[in-house]
N, C-alpha and C positions, 0 to 999 in steps of 0.2 A: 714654634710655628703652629699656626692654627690649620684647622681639616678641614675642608668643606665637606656638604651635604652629601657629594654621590662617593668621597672617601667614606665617609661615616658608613654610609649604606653599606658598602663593599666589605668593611670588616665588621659588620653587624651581623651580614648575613650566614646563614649557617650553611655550611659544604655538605657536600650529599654523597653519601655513599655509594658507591656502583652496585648495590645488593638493591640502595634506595631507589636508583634512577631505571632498575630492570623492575620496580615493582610500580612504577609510577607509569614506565612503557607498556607492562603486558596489561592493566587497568584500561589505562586510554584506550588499546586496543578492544578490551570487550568491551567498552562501550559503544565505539565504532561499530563494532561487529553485532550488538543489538541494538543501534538505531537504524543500520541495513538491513535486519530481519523485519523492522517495523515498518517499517517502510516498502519492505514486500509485501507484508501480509496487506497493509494500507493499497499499495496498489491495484493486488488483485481483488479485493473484497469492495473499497470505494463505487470502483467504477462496474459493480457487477451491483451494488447499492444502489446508485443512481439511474443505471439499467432499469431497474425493480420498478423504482420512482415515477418515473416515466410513463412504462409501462401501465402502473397502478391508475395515473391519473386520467392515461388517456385512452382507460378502459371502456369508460360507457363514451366516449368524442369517437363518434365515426369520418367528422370532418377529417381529423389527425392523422388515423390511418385505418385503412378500409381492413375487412373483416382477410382477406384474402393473404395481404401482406403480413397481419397478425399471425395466421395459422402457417406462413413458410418461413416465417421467422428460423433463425440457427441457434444455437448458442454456441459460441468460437471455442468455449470448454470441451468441448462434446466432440468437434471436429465434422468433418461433414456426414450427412443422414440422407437417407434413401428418402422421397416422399413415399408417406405411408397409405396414400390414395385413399380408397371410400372403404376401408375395413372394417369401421363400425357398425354398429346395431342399423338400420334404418327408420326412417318414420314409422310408426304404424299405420297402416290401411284401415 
């Protein structure tokens, strides 16, 4: 009697140890488990990048956003901030 192809396969392939198949699960797992930390860092860091970018570009465009908006700007990291009103130095006379 002749084997077909996915017999052949079947006693080709080589059985796996439960020592094999726990070293093959806790792998998968850290891998898992560092392409979610990357993907955090990736989240937070991106979108605080393109922030930056932004910002950098449409430093001297006052069309973009007036001088006013610029200076009550927040940053969501920080949480909320008191305005700090006219506390600096003044013109000189």
């Amino acid at each position: 009697m002749r084997i077909n192809n996915f017999q052949f396969l079947d006693d080709s392939e080589p059985e796996l140890n439960p020592a094999d198949s726990d070293r093959i699960l806790k792998n998968v797992w850290g891998n898992i488990g560092m392409y979610r930390m990357i993907g955090q860092v990736m989240d937070v860091y991106v979108g605080r990048l393109m922030n930056t970018l932004v910002d950098a570009a449409a430093a001297g465009d006052d069309s973009v956003m007036d001088s006013d908006s610029r200076s009550t700007r927040q940053d969501p990291a920080r949480g909320p901030q008191q305005d700090p009103g006219k506390q600096g130095p003044g013109i000189p006379e």
